[in-house]
VEXDREN-2710 file (C-alpha; in Angstrom, 1 decimal):
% VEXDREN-2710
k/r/px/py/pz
1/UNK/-13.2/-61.5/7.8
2/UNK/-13.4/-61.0/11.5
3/UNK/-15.7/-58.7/13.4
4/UNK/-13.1/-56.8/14.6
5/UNK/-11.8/-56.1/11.1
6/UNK/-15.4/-55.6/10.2
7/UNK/-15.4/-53.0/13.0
8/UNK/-11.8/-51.7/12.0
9/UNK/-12.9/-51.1/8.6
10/UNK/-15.9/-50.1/9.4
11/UNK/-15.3/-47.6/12.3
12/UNK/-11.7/-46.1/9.6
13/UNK/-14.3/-45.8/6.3
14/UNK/-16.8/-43.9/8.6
15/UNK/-14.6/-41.6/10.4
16/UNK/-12.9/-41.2/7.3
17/UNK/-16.1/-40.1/5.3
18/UNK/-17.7/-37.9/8.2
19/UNK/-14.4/-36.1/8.7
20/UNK/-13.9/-35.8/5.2
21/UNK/-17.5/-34.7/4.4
22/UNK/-17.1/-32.4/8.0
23/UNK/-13.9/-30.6/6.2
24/UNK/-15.3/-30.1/3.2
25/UNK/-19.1/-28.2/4.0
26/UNK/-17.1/-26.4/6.8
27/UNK/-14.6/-24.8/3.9
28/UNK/-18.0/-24.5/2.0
29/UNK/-19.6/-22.9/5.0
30/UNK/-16.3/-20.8/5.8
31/UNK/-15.8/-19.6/2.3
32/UNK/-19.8/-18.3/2.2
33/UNK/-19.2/-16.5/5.5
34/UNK/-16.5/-14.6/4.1
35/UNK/-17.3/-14.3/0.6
36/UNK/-20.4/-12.7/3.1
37/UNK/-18.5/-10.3/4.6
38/UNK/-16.5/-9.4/1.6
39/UNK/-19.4/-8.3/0.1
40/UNK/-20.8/-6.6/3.2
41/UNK/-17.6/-4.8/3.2
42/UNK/-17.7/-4.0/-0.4
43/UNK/-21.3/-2.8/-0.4
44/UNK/-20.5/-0.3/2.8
45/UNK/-17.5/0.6/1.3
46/UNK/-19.4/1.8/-2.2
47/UNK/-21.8/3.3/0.5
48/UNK/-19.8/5.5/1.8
49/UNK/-17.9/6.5/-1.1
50/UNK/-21.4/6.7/-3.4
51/UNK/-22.0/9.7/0.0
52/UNK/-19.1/11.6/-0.7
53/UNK/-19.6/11.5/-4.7
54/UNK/-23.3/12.5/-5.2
55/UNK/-22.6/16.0/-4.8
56/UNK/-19.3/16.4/-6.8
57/UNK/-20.9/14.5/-9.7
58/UNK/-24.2/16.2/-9.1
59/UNK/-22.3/19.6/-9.4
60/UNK/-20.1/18.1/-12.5
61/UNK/-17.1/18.7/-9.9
62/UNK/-14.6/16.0/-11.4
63/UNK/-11.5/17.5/-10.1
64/UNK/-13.5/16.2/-6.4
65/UNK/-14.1/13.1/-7.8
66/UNK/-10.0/12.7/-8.8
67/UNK/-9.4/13.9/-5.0
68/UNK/-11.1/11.3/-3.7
69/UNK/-9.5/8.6/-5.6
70/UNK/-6.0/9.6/-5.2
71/UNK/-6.9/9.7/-1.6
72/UNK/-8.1/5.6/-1.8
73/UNK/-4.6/5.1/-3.6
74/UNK/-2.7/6.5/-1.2
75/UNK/-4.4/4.1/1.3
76/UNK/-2.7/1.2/-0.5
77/UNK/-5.8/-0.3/-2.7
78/UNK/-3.5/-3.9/-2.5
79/UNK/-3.8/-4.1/1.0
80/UNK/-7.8/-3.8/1.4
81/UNK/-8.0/-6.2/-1.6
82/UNK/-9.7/-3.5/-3.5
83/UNK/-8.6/-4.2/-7.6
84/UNK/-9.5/-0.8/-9.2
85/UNK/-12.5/1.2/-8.5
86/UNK/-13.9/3.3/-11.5
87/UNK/-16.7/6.4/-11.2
88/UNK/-18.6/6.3/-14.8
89/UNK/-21.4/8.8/-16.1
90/UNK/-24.6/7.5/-17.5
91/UNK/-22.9/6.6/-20.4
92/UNK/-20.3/4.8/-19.0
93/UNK/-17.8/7.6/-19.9
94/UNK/-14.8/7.4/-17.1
95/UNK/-15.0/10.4/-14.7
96/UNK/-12.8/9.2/-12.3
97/UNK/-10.5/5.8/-11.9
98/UNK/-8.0/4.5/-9.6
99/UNK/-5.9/3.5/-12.8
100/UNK/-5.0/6.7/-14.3
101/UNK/-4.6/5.7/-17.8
102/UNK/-8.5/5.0/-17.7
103/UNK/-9.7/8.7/-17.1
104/UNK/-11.7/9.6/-20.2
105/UNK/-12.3/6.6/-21.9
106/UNK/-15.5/4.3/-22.1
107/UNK/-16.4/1.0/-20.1
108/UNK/-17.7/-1.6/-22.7
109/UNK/-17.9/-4.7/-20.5
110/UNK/-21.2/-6.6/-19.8
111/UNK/-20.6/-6.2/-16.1
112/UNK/-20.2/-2.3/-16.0
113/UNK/-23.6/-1.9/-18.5
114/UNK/-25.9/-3.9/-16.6
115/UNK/-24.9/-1.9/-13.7
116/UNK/-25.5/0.9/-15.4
117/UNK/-29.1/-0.5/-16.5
118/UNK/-29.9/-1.3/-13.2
119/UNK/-31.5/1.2/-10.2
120/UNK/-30.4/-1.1/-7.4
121/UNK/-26.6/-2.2/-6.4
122/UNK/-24.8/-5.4/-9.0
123/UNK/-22.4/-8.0/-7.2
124/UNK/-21.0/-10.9/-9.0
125/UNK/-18.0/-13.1/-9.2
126/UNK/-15.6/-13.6/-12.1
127/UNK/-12.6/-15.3/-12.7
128/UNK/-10.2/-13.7/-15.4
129/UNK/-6.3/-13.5/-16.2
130/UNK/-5.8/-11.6/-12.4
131/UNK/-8.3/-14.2/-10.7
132/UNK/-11.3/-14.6/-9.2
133/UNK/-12.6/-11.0/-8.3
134/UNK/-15.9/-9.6/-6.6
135/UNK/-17.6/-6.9/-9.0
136/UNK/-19.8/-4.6/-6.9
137/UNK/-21.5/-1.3/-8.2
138/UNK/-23.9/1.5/-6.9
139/UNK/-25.9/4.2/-8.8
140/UNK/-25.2/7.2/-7.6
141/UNK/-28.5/9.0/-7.6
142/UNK/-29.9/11.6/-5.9
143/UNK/-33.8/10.7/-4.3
144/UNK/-37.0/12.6/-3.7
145/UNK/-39.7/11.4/-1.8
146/UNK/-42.3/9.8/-4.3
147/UNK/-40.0/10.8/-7.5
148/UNK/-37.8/8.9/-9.5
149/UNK/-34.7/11.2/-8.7
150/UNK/-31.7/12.0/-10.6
151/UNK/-29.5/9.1/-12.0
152/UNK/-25.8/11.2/-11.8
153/UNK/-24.0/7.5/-12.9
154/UNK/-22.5/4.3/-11.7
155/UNK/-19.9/3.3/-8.7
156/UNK/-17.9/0.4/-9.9
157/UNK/-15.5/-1.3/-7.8
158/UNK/-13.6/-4.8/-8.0
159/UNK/-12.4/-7.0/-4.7
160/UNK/-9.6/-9.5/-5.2
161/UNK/-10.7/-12.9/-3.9
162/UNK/-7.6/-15.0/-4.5
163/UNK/-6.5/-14.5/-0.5
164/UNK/-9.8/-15.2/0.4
165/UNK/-9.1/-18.6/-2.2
166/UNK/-5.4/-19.4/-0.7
167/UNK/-6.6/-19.0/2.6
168/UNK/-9.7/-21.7/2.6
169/UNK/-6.9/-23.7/0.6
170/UNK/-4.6/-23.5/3.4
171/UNK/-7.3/-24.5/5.3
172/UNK/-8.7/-27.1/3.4
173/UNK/-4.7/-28.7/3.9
174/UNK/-4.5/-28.1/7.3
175/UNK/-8.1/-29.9/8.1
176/UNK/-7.5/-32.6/5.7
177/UNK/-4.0/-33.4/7.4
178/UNK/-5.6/-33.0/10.9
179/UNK/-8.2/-35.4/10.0
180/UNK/-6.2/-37.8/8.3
181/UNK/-3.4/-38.2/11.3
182/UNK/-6.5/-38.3/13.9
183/UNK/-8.2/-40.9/11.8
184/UNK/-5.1/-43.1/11.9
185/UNK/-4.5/-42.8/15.6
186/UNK/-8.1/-43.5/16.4
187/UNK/-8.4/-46.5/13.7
188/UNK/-5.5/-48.1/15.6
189/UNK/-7.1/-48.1/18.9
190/UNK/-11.1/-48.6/17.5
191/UNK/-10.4/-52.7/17.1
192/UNK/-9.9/-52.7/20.7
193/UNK/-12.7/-51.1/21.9
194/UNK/-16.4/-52.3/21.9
195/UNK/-18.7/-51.4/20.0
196/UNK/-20.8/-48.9/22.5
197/UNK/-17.3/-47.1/23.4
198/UNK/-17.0/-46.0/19.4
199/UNK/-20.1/-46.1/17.7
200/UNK/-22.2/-43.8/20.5
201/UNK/-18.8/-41.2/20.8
202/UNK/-18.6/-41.1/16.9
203/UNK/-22.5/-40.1/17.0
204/UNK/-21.9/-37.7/19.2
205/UNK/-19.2/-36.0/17.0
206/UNK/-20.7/-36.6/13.9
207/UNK/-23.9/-34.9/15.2
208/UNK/-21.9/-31.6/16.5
209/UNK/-20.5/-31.6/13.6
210/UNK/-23.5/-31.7/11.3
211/UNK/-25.2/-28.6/13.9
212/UNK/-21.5/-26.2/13.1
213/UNK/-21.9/-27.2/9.4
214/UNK/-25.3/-25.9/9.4
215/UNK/-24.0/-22.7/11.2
216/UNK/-24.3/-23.3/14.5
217/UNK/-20.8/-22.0/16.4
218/UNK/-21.2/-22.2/19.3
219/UNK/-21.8/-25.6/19.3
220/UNK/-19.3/-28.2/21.4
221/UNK/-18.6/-32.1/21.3
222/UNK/-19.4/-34.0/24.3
223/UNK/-15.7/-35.5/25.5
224/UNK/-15.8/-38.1/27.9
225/UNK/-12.4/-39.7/28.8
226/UNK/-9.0/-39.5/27.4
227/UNK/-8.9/-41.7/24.6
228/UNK/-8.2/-41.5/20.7
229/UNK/-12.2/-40.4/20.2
230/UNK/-11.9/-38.3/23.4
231/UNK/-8.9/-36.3/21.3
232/UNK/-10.9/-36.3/18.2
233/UNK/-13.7/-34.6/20.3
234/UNK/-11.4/-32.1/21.8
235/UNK/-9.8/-31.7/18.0
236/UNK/-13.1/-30.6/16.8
237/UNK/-13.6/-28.6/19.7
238/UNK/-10.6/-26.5/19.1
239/UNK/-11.0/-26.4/15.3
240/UNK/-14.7/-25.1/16.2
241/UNK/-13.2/-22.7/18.5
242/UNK/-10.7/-21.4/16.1
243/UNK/-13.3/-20.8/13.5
244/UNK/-15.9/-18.9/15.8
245/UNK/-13.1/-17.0/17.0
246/UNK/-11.8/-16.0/13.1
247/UNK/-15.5/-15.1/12.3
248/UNK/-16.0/-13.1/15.2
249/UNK/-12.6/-11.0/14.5
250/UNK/-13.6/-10.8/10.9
251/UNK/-17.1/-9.4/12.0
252/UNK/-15.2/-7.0/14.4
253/UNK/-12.7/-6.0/11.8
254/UNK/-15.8/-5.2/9.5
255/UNK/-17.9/-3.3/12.4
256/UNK/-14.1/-0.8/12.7
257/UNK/-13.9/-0.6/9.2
258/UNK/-17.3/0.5/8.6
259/UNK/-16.6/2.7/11.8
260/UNK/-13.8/4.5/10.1
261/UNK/-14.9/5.0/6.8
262/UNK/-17.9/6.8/8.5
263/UNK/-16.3/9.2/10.3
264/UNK/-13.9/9.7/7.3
265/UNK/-16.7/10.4/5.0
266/UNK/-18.4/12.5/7.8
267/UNK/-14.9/14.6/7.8
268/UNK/-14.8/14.6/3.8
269/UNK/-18.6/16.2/4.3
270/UNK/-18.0/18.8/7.0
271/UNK/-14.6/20.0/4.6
272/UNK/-16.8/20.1/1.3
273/UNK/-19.6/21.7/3.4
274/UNK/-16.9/24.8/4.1
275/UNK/-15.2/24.6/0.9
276/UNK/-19.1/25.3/-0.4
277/UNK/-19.5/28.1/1.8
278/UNK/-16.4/29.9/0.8
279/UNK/-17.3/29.3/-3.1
280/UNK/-20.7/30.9/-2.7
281/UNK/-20.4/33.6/0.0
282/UNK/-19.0/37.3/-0.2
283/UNK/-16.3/37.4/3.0
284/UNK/-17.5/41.0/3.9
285/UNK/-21.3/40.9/4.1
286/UNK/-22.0/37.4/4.5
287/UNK/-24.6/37.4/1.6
288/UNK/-24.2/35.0/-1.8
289/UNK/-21.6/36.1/-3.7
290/UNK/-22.0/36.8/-7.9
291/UNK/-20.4/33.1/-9.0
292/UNK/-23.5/32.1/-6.5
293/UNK/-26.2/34.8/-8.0
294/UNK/-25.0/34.1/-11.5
295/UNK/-25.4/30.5/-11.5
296/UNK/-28.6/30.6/-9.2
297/UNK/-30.9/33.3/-11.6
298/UNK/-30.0/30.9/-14.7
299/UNK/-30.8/28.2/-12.8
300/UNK/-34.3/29.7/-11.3
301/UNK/-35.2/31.6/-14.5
302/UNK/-35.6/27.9/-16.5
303/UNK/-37.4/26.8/-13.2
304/UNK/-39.8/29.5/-13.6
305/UNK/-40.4/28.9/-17.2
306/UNK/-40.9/25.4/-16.7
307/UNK/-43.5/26.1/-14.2
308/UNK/-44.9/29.7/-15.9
309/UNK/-44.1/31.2/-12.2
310/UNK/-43.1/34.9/-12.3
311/UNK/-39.2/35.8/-10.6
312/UNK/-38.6/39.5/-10.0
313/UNK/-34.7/40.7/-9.7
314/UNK/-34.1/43.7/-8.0
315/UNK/-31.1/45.8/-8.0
316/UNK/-29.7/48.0/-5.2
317/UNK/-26.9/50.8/-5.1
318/UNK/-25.9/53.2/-2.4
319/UNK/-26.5/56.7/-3.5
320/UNK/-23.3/58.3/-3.5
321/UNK/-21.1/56.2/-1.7
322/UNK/-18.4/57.5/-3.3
323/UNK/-18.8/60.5/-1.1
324/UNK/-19.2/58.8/1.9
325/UNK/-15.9/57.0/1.6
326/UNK/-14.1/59.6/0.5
327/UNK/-15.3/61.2/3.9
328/UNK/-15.2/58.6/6.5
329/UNK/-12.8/56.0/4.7
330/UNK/-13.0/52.9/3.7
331/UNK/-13.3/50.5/6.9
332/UNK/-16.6/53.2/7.5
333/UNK/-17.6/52.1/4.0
334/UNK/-17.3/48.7/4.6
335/UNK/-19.7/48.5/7.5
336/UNK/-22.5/50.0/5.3
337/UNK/-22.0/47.2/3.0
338/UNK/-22.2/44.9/6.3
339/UNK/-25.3/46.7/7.2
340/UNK/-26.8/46.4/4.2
341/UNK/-26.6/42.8/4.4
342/UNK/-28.1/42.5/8.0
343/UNK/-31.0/44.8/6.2
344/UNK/-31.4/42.5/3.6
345/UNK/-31.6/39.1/5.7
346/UNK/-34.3/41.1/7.9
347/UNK/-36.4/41.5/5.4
348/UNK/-36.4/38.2/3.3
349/UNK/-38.0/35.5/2.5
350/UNK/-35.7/32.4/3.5
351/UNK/-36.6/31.2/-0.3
352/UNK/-35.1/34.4/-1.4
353/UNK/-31.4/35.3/-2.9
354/UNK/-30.1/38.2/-1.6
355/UNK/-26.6/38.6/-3.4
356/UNK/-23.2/41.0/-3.5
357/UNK/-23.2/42.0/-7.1
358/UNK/-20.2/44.2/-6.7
359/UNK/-19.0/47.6/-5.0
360/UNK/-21.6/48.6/-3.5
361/UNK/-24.7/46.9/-5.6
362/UNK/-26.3/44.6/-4.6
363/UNK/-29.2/41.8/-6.3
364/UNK/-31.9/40.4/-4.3
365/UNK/-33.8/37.4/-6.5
366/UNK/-37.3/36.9/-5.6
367/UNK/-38.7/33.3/-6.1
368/UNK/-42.6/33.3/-7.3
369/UNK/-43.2/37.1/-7.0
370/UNK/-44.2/39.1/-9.7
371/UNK/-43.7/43.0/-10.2
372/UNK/-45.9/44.4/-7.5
373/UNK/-44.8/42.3/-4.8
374/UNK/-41.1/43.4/-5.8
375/UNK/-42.3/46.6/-6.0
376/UNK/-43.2/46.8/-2.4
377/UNK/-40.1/44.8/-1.1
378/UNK/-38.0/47.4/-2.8
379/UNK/-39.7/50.1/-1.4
380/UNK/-40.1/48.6/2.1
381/UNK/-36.0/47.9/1.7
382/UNK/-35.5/51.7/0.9
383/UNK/-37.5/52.8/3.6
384/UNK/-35.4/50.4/5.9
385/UNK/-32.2/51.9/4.7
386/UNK/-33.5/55.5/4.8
387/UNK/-34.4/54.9/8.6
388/UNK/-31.6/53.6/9.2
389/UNK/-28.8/55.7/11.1
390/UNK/-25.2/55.5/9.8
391/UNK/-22.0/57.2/11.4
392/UNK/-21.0/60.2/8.9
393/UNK/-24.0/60.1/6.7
394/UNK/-24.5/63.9/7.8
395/UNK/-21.6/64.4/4.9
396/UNK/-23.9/62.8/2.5
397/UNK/-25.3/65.1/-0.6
398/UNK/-28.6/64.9/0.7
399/UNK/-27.8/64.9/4.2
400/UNK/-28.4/61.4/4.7
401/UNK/-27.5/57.7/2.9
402/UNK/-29.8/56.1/0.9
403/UNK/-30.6/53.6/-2.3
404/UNK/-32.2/53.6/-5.7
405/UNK/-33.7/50.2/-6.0
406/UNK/-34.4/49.2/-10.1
407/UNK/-37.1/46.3/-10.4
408/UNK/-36.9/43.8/-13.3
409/UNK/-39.7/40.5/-13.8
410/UNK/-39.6/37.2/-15.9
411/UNK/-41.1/36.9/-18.0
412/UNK/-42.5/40.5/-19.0
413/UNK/-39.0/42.4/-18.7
414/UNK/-36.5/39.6/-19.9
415/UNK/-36.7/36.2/-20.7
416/UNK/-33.1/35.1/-20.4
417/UNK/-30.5/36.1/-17.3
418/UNK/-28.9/38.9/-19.3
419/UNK/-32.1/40.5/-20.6
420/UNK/-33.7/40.5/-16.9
421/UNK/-29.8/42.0/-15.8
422/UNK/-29.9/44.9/-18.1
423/UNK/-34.0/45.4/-17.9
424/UNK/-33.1/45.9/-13.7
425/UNK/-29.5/48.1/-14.5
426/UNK/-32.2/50.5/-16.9
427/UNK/-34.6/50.5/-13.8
428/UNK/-31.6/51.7/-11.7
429/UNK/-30.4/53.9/-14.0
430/UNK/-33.7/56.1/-14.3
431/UNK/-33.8/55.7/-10.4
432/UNK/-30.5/57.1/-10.6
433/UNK/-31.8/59.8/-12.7
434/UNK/-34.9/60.8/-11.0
435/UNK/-32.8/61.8/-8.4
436/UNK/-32.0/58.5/-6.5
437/UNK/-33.6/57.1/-3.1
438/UNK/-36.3/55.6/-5.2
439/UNK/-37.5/52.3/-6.8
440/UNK/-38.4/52.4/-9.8
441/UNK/-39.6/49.5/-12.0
442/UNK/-38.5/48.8/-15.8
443/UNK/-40.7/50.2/-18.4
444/UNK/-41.6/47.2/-20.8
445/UNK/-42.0/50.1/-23.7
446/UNK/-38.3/50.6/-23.6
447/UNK/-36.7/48.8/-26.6
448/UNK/-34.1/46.5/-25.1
449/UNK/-30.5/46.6/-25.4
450/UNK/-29.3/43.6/-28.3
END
């Protein structure tokens, strides 16, 4: 065998196995760079929705939870290779799932429970009758500095990786054809070249292409002339270009993604944020309204038995107002209410709950006090009132408008939210009695109502 069949052989079997070899870790590299940035977009996509679900799920708010979803199907879940996403309790229970027919029912698979074992997100690849997926999953939890916080349930969400797959096969094609055909050529023209015009260019290559399979992509052949291994240089060059170009679009298409699901979410929270306000606040005097105070005194009066901290509720009526409607109408009537509101946020506590019970009553709740501190906020709110002028109060029975305060207090007048509501309606009933513009306190002797 001749040395330039040697050489031939030689130079084909080693352009043959680098090229080969180069194809293959640059699909492997290629397929871990996006497989990367398929799960970067899958984690900030579970982000942003785990954001705008904490508070619906933490409120037990499902119908929010369907709203959301039906708003990600309308967005085509296909075309952002997004397979189902599913919004599960701590028991796995279905609250909310882009496949309708789920809602209700109970996840059973070994992916969805040890993501719901697990405090921290779960990623991993299956392959199963619809293909190879991504599973990714987020606890939706709600955090306090130095505390456990509150585990409200489990984000689950599957990515479709079979374009990811028939892409890098495409690829895998396209590079092995490329390689093949510019093999050939330069196998032709290698026995007639010496052995310092091939072996030193192939080094060359070979070692650019060993720096981009080990991520470097910015990295260029060195072409010098215009022959077959000058072409295979500028081959690489442009298959190097091509791929740095591809995973700087993909990185760029990730950044605007991310950019747009932000500001979505951010527009999803300043919508919820009004919706909030308009469920808890009474339109005329700007104070909390009952739905707010009802679910607020439960909520405080377990609080204050778990920590044995006294609450005191106090409850307020305008003397008369009847009167002073039927004398200087209603728009008149409704800027007392309004006024009494301004009174109220003067005076309080920023931890306290002043409330719109109805009409013209009113419920203040205050946190940690116990009888004779809302003994002397009631009286310092009468006095406030009492000072106060009002247009048309000169009509008013006694000459003026005022308000009988009653005073209730956990534990000593009630232990529950209706026993400390009808221990505060008795107090304002005998202030009533004792001829109003008075606070009077409940009398623990008095049997209470069944």
């Amino acid at each position: 065998m001749t040395l330039r069949t040697r050489v031939l052989l030689l130079g084909v079997g080693l352009i043959l196995a680098a090229n080969l070899g180069l194809g293959a870790v640059m699909l492997a590299v290629q397929r871990q760079q996006v497989l990367g940035e398929v799960q970067l977009r899958a984690r900030t996509f579970l982000d942003v929705l785990g954001v705008a679900t904490v508070g619906p799920m933490a409120s037990n708010r499902i119908d929010a939870l369907d709203q959301q979803l039906a708003a990600l199907i309308e967005q085509n879940l296909d075309a952002l290779d997004i397979r189902y996403v599913a919004i599960v309790d701590t028991d796995l229970r279905v609250l909310a799932h882009s496949r309708q027919s789920l809602y209700g029912s109970t996840l059973n698979d070994a992916f969805a429970k040890e993501a719901a074992a697990r405090d921290l997100s779960v990623v991993r690849t299956v392959r199963d009758e619809e293909g190879e997926t991504l599973l990714v999953s987020l606890p939706v939890q709600t955090r306090v500095p130095d505390e456990h916080g509150i585990r409200w349930g489990t984000i689950i969400a599957g990515f479709g990786l079979d374009r990811l797959t028939s892409a890098l096969f495409r690829t895998l094609i396209g590079s092995v054809a490329s390689i093949l055909l510019v093999t050939l050529v330069a196998a032709a023209l290698a026995a007639a070249v010496l052995d310092g015009q091939i072996v030193r260019p192939l080094g060359r290559l070979t070692q650019a292409a060993a720096g981009l399979a080990e991520g470097d992509l910015s990295i260029r052949a060195d072409v010098i002339g215009h022959d077959e291994i000058a072409r295979l240089g500028n081959t690489f060059n442009q298959m190097a270009d091509t791929l740095e170009r591809n995973t700087r679009n993909l990185e760029d298409q990730v950044r605007s993604r991310t950019s747009e699901l932000t500001e979505s979410n951010r527009r999803l929270c300043d919508v919820n944020d009004r919706l909030q306000h308009l469920a808890t606040t009474d339109g005329l005097t700007g104070l909390f309204n009952f739905r707010h105070f009802d679910a607020t005194l439960r909520a405080e009066l377990r609080r204050s038995a778990r920590l044995s901290a006294p609450l005191t509720l106090l409850m307020l009526d305008v003397d008369h107002f009847k009167d002073y409607n039927d004398h200087c109408g209603h728009p008149a009537g409704d800027d007392i209410l309004r006024r009494i509101g301004e009174i109220l946020r003067a005076r309080l506590r920023a931890t306290d709950v002043p409330c719109r019970y109805g009409g013209e009553e009113f419920a203040v709740i205050l946190l940690d006090s116990g009888k004779d501190a809302g003994l002397e906020v009631a009286e310092e709110l009468r006095q406030r009132f009492e000072e106060t002028p009002f247009a048309g109060e000169e009509h008013q029975p006694e000459g003026r408008l005022t308000v009988s305060i009653g005073v209730a207090t956990f534990p000593m007048d009630g232990e529950s939210a209706e026993e400390l509501l009808r221990a505060s309606d008795r107090a304002l009933y005998a202030a009533k009695q004792a001829g109003r513009n008075r606070v009077v306190a409940n009398d623990p002797g008095v049997q209470k109502e069944g």
